[in-house]
C-alpha positions in Angstrom: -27.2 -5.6 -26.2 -26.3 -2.0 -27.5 -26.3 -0.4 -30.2 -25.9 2.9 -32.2 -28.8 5.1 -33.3 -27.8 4.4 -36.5 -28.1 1.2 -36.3 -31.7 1.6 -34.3 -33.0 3.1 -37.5 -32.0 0.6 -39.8 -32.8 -2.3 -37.8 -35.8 -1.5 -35.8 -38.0 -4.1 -36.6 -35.2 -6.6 -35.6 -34.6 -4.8 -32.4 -38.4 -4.8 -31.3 -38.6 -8.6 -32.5 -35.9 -9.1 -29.8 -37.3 -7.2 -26.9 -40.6 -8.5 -27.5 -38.7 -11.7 -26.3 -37.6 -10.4 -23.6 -34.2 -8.8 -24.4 -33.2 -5.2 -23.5 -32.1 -3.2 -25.9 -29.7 -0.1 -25.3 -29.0 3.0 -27.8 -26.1 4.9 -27.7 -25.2 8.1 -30.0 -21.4 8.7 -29.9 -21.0 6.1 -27.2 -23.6 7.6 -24.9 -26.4 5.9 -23.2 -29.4 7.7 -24.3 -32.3 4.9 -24.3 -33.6 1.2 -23.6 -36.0 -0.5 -25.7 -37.3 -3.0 -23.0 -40.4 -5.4 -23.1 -43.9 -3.5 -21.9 -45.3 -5.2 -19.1 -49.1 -5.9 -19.9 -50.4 -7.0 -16.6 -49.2 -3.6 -15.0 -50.8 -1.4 -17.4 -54.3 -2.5 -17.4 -56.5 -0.3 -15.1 -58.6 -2.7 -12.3 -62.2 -3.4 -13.0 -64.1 -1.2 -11.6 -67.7 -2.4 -12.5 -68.2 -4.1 -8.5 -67.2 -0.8 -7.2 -69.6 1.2 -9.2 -72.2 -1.6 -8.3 -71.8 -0.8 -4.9 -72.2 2.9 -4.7 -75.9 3.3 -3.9 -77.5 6.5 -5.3 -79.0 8.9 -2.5 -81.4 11.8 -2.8 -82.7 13.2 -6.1 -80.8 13.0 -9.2 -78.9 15.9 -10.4 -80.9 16.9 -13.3 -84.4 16.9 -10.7 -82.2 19.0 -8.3 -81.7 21.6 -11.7 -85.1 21.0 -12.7 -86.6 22.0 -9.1 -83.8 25.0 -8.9 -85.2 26.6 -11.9 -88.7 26.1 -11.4 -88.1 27.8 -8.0 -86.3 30.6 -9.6 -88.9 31.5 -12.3 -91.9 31.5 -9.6 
């Protein structure tokens, strides 16, 4: 489907009921292409879990605040 921008603005609920069912929807000014309204893909946006991989990652050596702790005690003595 296609439509004007002026007719974007005046009907914009409609046209995202319609691509939220799936429909593309392109806008033309002066019978130009200039964008598509099309339906966001959920399943691609969401970032993986990542709570396995942090599980995994085993902590070696001192922590970072003993490592400043120990660098400043050695600095002052």
């Amino acid at each position: 489907m296609e439509v004007s921008v002026k007719e974007a603005r005046n009907s914009i609920g409609t046209l995202l009921d319609r691509t939220q069912k799936g429909e593309e929807i392109l806008i033309s000014r002066r019978g130009k292409k200039v964008a598509r309204l099309v339906p966001v893909d959920i399943s691609e946006k969401r970032l993986p879990d990542l709570s396995d991989f942090r599980a995994s990652i085993a902590v070696r050596g001192a922590s970072l605040s003993q490592t400043v702790i120990d660098s400043r005690n050695m600095e002052r003595y």
